[in-house]
C-alpha positions in Angstrom: 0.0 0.0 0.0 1.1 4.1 -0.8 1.8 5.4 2.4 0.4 8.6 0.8 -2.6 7.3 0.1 -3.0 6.5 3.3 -2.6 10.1 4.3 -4.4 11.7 1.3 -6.5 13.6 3.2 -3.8 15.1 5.4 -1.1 16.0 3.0 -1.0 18.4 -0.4 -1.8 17.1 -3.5 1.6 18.2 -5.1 3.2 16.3 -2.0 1.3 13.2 -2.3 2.0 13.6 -5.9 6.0 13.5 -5.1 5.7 10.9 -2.6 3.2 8.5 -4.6 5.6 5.4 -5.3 7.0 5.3 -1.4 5.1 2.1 0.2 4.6 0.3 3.6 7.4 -2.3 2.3 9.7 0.9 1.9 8.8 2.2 5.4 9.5 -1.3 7.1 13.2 -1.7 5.3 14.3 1.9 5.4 14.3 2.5 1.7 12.2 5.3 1.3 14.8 8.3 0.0 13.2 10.5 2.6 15.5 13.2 4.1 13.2 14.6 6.9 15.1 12.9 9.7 15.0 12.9 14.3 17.9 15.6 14.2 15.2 17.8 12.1 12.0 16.9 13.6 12.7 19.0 16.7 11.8 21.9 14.7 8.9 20.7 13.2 5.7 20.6 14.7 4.0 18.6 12.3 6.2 15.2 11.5 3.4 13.7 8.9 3.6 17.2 6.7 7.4 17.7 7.3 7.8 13.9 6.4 6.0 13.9 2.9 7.4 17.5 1.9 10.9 16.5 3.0 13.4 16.3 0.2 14.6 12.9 -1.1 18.1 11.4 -1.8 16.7 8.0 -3.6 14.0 6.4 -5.5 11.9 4.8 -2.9 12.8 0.8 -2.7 16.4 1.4 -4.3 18.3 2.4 -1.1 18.6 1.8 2.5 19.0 5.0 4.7 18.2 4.4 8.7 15.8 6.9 9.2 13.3 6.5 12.6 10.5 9.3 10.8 9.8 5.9 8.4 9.0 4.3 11.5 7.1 7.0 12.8 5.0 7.2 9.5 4.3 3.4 10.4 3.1 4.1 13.7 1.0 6.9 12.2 -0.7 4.4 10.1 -1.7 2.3 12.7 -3.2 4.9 14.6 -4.9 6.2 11.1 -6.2 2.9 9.9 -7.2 1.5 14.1 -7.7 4.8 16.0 -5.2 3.3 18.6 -2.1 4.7 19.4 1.0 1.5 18.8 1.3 0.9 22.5 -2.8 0.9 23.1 -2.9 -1.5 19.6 0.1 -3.8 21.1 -0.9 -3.7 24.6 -3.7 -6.4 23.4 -2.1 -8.5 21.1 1.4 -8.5 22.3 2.5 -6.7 25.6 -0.6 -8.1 27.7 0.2 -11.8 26.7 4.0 -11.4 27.5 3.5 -9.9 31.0 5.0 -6.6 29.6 3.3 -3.8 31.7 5.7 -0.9 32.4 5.4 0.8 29.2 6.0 4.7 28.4 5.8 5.9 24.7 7.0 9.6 23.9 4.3 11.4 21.7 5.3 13.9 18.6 4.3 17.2 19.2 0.7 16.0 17.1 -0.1 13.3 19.6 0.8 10.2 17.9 3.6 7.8 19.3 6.9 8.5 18.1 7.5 4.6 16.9 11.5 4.9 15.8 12.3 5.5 19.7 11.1 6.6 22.4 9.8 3.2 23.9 10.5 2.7 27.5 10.5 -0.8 28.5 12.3 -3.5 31.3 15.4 -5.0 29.7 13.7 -8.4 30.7 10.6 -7.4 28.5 12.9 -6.4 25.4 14.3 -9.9 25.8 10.9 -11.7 26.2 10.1 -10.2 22.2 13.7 -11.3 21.3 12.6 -15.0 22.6 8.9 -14.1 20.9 10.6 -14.1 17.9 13.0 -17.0 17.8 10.4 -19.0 18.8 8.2 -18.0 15.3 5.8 -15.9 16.9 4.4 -18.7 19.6 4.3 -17.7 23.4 3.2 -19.7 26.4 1.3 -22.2 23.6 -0.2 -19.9 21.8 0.3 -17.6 18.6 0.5 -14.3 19.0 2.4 -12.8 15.8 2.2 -15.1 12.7 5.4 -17.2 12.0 5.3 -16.5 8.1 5.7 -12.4 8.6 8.5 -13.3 11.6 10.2 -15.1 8.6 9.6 -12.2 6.1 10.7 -10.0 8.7 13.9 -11.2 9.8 14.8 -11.6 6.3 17.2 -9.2 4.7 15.1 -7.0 2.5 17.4 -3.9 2.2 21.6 -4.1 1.9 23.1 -2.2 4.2 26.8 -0.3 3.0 29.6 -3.0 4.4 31.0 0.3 6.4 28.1 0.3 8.8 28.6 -3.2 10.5 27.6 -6.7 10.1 24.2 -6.8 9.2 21.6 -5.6 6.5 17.7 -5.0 7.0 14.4 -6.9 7.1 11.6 -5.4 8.5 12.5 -2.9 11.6 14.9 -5.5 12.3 18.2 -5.8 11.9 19.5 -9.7 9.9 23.1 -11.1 10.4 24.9 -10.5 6.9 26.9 -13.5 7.2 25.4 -15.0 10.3 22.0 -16.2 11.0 21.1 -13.4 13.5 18.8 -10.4 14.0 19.0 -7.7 16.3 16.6 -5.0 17.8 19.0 -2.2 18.0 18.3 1.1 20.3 20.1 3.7 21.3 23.0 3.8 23.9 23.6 -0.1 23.5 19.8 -1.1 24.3 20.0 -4.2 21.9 18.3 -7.7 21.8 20.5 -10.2 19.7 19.3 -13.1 18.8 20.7 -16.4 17.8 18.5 -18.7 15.1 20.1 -21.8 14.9 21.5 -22.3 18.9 
């Protein structure tokens, strides 16, 4: 799906124009060519505008650029297509069922969960997604993510320049280049690695 499309009714036509061929997919693996970044969004009241009127360095799906406003667009959509805000939607289908309850979510200056960071969680909770995950989705005997989108997910979907470390990019997640990890990577060393095969 466009992600302008999506926001149609909350961006310029000439913007939504510009931005037409950026999708979900392109969101999820950091390939969207969007400039608008978290240094710049400090002086912008309104993220969703700034995002889609941003400049662009690549066509969208050609070239990986970490950028945490892609992830905030995604956690925009979910409150635009649910009416929940991403904590309130996972709270249900994820946090509740993992015991995760000490959860803070910083807000853009619009009200909407910032997505790309901001999440406040137990180190011990972080760990129980990492486990989530190996373990294709299943938790306590039951399903709670499907395995097939795990699979997709920690996939490598976007290569990462060899400069920048040891992995590329699925889905929001980083994928072992040459080893058969992923990795929820935060800032100041707040990671979850994960092993597949041990």
């Amino acid at each position: 799906e466009r992600a302008a499309d999506i926001f149609e009714d909350r961006i310029s036509v000439i913007d939504k124009l510009r931005t037409s061929d950026i999708t979900v997919r392109d969101l999820l693996t950091m390939q969207t060519g969007i400039v608008f970044n978290e240094a710049e969004s400090f002086a912008s009241t309104n993220w969703l505008k700034s995002f889609f009127s941003s400049a662009t360095n690549a066509k969208p799906g050609t070239e990986f650029s970490y950028n945490s406003l892609n992830t905030y667009i995604l956690s925009a959509i979910v409150y635009k297509k649910s009416g929940k805000h991403l904590s309130e939607y996972l709270k249900e289908r994820l946090f509740d069922p993992l015991g995760i309850t000490d959860i803070a979510w910083e807000k853009c200056p619009m009200g909407v969960e910032k997505g790309g960071w901001g999440l406040y969680i137990r180190p011990e909770d972080m760990a129980k997604i990492g486990v989530l995950v190996l373990n294709g989705g299943v938790w306590d005997g039951k399903r709670l993510v499907s395995k097939e989108y795990l699979d997709d997910a920690t996939t490598a979907h976007a290569k990462v320049p060899l400069d920048a470390g040891a992995f590329n990019y699925g889905y929001q997640i980083w994928v072992g280049r040459e080893t058969d990890t992923f990795l929820f990577n935060g800032m100041l060393g707040q990671n979850v690695l994960c092993f597949k095969n041990n």
